[in-house]
C-alpha positions in Angstrom: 0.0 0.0 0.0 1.1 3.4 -0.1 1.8 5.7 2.4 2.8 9.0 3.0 6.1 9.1 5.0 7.3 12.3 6.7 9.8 13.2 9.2 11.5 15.9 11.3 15.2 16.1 12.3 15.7 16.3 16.4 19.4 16.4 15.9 22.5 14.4 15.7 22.7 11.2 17.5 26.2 11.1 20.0 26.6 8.1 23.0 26.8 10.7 25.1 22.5 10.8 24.6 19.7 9.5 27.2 17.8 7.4 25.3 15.9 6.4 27.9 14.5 10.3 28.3 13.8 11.2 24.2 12.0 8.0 25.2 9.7 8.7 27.7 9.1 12.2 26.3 7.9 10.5 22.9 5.8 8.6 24.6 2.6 10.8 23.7 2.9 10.3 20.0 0.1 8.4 18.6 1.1 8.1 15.1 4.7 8.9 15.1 7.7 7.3 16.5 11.4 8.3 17.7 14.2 6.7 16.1 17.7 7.1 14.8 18.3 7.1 11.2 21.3 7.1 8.7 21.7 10.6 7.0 24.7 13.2 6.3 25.8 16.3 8.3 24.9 20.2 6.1 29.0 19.2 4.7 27.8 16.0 3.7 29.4 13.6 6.2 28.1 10.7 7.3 26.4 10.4 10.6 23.0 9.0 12.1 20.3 11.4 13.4 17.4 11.2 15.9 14.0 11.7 14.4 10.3 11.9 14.6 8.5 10.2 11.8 5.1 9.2 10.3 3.9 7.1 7.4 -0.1 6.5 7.1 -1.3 4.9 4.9 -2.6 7.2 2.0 -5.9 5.4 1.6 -7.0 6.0 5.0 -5.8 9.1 5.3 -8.1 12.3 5.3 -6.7 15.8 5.1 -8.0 16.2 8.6 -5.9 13.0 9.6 -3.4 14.1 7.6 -2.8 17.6 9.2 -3.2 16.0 12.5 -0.3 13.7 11.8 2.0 16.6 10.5 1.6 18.9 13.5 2.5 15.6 15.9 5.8 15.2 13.9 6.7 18.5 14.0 5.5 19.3 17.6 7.4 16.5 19.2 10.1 16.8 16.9 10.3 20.2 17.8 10.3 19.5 21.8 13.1 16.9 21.6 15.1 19.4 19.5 14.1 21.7 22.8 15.0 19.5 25.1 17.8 17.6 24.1 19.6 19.4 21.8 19.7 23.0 22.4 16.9 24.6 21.0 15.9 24.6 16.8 18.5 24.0 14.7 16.2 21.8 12.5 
């Protein structure tokens, strides 16, 4: 089937993160998730980045649904970011 994927950058994953905490602060997402993900620094390196992401499934999704979803992405995207890495830099 498909969907319609979207996501929002956090910020860059380091060891140095609690896990546990982006954890438990994500935990009011109904249809996103938290994870970490392969993608490249603004230069282009290499490196893996928390994010918030979505993907209904575009038969079932009404534009009301739809907006729903994107202001859940971005708002916990956005209070991660907040939280965890220093403000909005995404």
């Amino acid at each position: 089937k498909d969907v319609i994927y979207m996501n929002s950058r956090c910020g860059m994953y380091t060891p140095q993160l609690n896990l546990y905490s982006i954890m438990k602060e994500a935990g009011w997402g109904v249809y996103s998730i938290v994870t970490i993900t392969t993608d490249k620094t603004k230069d282009g390196v290499p490196c893996e980045t928390v994010i918030v992401q979505a993907s209904p499934i575009a038969e079932y999704t009404t534009p009301e649904l739809l907006s729903e979803i994107i202001f859940e992405v971005a708002s916990n995207a956005d209070i991660i970011e907040e939280k965890f890495f220093g403000g909005d830099h995404n």
